[in-house]
C-alpha positions in Angstrom: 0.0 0.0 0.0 3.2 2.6 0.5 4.5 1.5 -2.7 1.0 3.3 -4.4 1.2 6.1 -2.1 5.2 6.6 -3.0 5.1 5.7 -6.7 1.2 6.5 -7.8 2.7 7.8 -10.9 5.1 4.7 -11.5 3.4 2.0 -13.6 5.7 -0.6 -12.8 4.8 -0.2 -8.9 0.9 -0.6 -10.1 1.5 -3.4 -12.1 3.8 -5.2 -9.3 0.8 -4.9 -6.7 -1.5 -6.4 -9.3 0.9 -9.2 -9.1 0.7 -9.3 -5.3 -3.0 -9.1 -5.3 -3.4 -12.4 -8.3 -0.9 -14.2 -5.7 -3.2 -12.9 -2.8 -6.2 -14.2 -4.6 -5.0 -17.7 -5.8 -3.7 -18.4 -2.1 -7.4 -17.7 -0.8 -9.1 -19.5 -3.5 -6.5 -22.7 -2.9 -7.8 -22.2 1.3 -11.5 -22.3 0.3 -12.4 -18.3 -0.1 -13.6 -17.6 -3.3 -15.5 -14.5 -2.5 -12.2 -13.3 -1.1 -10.1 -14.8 -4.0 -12.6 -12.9 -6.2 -12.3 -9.5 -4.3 -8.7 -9.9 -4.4 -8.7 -10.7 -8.5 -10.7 -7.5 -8.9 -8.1 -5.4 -7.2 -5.7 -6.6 -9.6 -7.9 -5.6 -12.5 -7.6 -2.4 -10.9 -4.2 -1.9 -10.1 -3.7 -3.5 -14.1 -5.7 -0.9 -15.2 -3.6 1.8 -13.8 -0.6 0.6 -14.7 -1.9 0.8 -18.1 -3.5 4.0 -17.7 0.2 5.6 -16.9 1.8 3.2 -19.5 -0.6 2.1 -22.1 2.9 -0.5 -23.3 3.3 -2.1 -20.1 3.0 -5.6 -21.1 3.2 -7.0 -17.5 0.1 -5.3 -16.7 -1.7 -6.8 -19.2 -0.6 -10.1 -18.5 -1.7 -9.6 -14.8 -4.7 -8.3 -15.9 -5.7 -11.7 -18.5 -4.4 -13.5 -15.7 -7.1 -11.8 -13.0 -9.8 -11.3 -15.4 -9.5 -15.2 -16.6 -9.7 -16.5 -12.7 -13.1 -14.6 -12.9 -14.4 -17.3 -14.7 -15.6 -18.1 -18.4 -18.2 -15.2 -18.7 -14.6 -12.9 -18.3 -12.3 -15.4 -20.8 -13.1 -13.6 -23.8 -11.7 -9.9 -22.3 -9.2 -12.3 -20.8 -7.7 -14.0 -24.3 -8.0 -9.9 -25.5 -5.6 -9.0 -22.7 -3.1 -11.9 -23.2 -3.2 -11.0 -26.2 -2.1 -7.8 -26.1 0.7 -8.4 -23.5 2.3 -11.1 -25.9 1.6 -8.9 -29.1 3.5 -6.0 -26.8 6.3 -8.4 -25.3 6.9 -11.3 -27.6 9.8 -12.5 -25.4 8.0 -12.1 -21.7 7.7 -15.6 -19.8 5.1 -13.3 -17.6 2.8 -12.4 -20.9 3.0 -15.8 -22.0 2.3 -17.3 -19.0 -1.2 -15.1 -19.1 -2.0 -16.9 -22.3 -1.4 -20.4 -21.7 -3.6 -19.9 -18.7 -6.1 -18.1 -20.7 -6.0 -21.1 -23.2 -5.9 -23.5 -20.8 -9.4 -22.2 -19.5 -10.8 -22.4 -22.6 -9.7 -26.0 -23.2 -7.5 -25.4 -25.7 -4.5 -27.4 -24.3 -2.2 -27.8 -27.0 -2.0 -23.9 -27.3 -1.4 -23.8 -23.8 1.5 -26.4 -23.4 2.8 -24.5 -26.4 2.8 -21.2 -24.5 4.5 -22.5 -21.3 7.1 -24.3 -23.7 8.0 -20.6 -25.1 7.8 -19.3 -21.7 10.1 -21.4 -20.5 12.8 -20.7 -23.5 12.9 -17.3 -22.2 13.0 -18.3 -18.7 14.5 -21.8 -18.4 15.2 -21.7 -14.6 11.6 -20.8 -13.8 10.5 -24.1 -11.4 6.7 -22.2 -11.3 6.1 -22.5 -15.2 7.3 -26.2 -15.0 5.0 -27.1 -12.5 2.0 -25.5 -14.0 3.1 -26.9 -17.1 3.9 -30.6 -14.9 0.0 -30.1 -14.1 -1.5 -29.5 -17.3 0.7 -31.9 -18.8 -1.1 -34.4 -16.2 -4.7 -33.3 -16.3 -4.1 -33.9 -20.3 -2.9 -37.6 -20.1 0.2 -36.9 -21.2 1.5 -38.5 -17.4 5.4 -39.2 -18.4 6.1 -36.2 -19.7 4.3 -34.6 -16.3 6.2 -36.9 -14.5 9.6 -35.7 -16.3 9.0 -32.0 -16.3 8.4 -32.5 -11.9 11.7 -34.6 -11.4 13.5 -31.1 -13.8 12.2 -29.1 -11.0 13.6 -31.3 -8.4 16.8 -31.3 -10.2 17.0 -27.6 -10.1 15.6 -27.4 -6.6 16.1 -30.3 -4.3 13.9 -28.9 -1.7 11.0 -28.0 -3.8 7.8 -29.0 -1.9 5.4 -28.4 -4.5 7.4 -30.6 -7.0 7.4 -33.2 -4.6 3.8 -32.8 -3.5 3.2 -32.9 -7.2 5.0 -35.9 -8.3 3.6 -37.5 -5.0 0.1 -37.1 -6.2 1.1 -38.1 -10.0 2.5 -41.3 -8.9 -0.9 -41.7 -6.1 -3.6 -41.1 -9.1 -1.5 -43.8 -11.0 -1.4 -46.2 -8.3 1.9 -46.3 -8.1 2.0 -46.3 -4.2 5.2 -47.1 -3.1 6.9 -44.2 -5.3 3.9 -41.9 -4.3 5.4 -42.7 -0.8 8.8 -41.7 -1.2 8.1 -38.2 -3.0 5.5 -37.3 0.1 8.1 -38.0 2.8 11.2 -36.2 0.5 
């Protein structure tokens, strides 16, 4: 809250709270607070939009924005796909704006597109263990189980202490009955 007091006219500042806010948002919805998560979602929208207002090219803001306006639900995708959109058209070469549209395409079932999206995301951010496990997940949720499996033992490679990728491959190797294994990645 400083930060927009200190820097109201610094678009950067506005779009790093919308950030905040779509992390804010994702960690009450994952707690059971939609109506929270939602609140939270909308603030980003806001803080997106005046980003944008200051700097109509701020590609990160428009990312945050697809991002927020997608976790609305379907009735928002279509604004949603617009704003991705714009953020990739803007910033070709941003893991941030591309992230926004694989989640964006992702909603709208369109899987391909979005493993396609996290793949160039992750060529312009290769050490990025958060794009590997939301590409990990999708990759699972589309039956495409090794290659999930494969992408969550990268992260582990790149960080040995990862709970999430462990978590992850935990529940992979649960769904496919493979117990034992699902064992050893919950207690690691």
């Amino acid at each position: 809250q400083k930060a927009k007091v200190l820097a109201a006219d610094n678009d950067g500042v506005w779009a790093s709270v919308s950030s905040a806010h779509i992390a804010n948002a994702d960690r009450l919805a994952e707690t059971g607070d939609p109506a929270s998560a939602d609140l939270q979602y909308t603030e980003a929208i806001i803080a997106a939009d005046k980003a944008i207002e200051i700097n109509p090219e701020n590609a990160d803001a428009y990312a945050h924005m697809a991002t927020a306006l997608s976790r609305l639900g379907l009735e928002r995708i279509a604004e949603a796909q617009e704003r991705a959109a714009w953020a990739v058209e803007l910033a070709p070469d941003s893991p941030t704006a591309r992230r926004a549209m694989a989640n964006v395409f992702e909603q709208l079932g369109q899987y391909d597109n979005a493993v396609n999206e996290y793949l160039v995301a992750l060529d312009f951010n290769p050490n990025s263990v958060d794009l590997r496990i939301e590409l990990a997940y999708l990759y699972f949720f589309t039956e495409r189980r090794q290659e999930a499996i494969l992408t969550l033992q990268e992260v582990i490679d790149m960080d040995t202490d990862n709970a999430y990728a462990f978590d992850g491959l935990g529940y992979f190797y649960f769904v496919l009955g493979q117990y034992p294994q699902a064992e050893e990645a919950a207690y690691q």
